[in-house]
Every structure is written in structure tokens, then in C-alpha cells.
C-alpha positions in Angstrom: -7.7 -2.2 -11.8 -6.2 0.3 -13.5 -4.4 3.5 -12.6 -7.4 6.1 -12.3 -6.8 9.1 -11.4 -8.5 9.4 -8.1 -6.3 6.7 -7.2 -3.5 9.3 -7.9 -5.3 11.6 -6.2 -5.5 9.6 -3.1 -1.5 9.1 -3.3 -0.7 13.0 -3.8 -3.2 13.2 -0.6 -1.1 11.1 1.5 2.2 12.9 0.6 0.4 16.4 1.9 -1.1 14.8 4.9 2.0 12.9 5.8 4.8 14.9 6.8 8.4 12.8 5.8 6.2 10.7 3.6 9.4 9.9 1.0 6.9 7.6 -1.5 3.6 5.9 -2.2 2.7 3.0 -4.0 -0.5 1.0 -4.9 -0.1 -2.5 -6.5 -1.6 -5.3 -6.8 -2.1 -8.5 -4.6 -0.2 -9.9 -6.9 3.2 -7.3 -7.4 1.6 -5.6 -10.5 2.2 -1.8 -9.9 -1.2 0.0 -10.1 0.0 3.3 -9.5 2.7 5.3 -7.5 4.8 8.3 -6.0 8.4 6.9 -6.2 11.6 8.5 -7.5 15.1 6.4 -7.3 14.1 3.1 -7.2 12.3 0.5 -9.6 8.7 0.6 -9.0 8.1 -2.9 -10.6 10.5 -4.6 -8.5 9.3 -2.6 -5.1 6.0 -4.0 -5.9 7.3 -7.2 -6.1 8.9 -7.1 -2.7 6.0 -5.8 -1.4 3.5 -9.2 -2.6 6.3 -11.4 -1.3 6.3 -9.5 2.0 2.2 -9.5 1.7 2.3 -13.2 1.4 4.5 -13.9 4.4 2.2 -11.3 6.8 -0.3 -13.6 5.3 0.4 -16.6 6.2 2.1 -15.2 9.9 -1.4 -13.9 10.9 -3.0 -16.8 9.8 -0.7 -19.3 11.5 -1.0 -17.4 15.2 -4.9 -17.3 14.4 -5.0 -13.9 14.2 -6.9 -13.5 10.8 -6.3 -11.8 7.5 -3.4 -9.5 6.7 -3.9 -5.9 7.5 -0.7 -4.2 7.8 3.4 -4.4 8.0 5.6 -2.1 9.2 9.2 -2.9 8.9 11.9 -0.2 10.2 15.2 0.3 8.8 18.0 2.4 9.8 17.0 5.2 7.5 13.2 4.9 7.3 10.1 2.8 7.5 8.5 0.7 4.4 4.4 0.3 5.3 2.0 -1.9 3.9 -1.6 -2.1 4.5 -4.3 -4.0 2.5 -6.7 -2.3 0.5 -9.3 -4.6 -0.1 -8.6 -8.1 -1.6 -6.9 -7.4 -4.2 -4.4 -4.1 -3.6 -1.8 -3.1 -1.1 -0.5 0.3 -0.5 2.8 0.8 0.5 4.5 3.8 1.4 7.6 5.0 2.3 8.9 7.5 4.7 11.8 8.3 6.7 13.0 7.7 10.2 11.6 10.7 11.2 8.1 9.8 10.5 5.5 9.6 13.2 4.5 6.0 12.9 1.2 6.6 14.5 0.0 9.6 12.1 1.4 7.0 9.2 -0.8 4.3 10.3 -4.0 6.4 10.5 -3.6 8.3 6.9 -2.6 4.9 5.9 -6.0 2.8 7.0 -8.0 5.7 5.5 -6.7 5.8 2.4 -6.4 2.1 2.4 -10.1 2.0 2.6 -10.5 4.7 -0.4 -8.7 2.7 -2.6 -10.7 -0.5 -1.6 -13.6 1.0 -2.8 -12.3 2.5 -6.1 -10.8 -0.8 -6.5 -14.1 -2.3 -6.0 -15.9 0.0 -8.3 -13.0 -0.3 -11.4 -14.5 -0.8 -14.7 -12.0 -3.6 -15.3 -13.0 -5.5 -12.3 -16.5 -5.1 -12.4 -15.6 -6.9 -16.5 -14.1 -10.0 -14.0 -16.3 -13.1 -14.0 
């Protein structure tokens, strides 16, 4: 998938509806950045992070037999990093401060997780996959 713009769109969405929303990223399952919102840190290697951190929620949920990966929510001392599955083959993962309301976070979060799903699902570039 590549970075469309309604993907962008969906990302600039989240930053308005998402008070101390500090950055947004959508990658793939795989740690290829597809698009993002970030400033001061290295997209590629967030990306990264975040498919290693996708692979371990992976594998927890599975173990406890509580199904496929959905969402991770670790909290630092000066924010939260979120990541939520969108579809098979993307994450998103945002950033935002401590001051965030977690709750408001997660439910922005699921629904434009879901968007970018289906514009993942509908990418020229993957409908060109065997």
C-alpha cells in the first residue's frame, strides 16, 4: 500500500479529533512506514519498533488464547505510544502525551483503524498482489 492521500487525511483527522495527540503513524505489518505525522524522531526506525512490538502482542494474545492482536498501549513517564491493527497488513500507531485521555485515544484510534483497513484493502498495489 502506498501512501494515498486519504490515508493522510485520516492521520490529520486524528490530530484534530485527539486533543495531546503529539504524532501518527501508519506502517506496515512488516515496519515499512506507509505514511505519518511525526517531527523529531526517525520514522523508519519508529516503525520498526512498532512491528517488533506488533509481533510480541502477537504472539502474547495468542499464547493466553485470547486471539489476534488488536491493540497496545504502553505508558511512559512523558506520554503514551498506541498501536492498533488495521487490517492484516497495517498498524497505526500514535503518539500523545501524558495528558491524553486514554479512553478518547482508544475510540478515535479503533475508527480510524478500521478506515485505514479498508483503504488498505482497496489499494491498487494490493489489489496487483497474487
Amino acid at each position: 500500500m502506498t501512501a494515498a492521500p486519504e490515508v493522510l487525511d485520516e492521520l490529520e483527522g486524528l490530530r484534530v479529533r485527539v486533543p495531546h495527540l503529539t504524532g501518527a503513524m501508519v506502517a506496515s505489518t512488516d515496519g515499512l512506514v506507509i505514511a505519518h505525522l511525526v517531527t523529531g524522531m526517525e520514522p523508519d526506525g519508529v516503525a520498526a519498533l512498532t512491528a517488533a512490538a506488533l509481533g510480541v502482542g502477537a504472539r502474547l494474545t495468542e499464547a493466553v488464547g485470547h486471539g489476534g492482536f488488536r491493540e497496545l498501549v504502553v505508558s511512559g513517564e512523558h506520554g503514551y505510544v498506541a498501536t492498533y491493527a488495521a487490517g492484516a497488513s497495517c498498524v497505526l500507531t500514535l503518539l500523545a502525551t501524558a495528558d491524553a485521555n486514554v479512553g478518547r485515544l482508544n475510540l478515535e484510534a479503533r475508527r480510524s483503524g478500521a478506515r485505514i483497513a479498508a483503504l488498505a484493502a482497496t489499494s491498487p498495489a494490493r489489489q496487483r498482489q497474487p
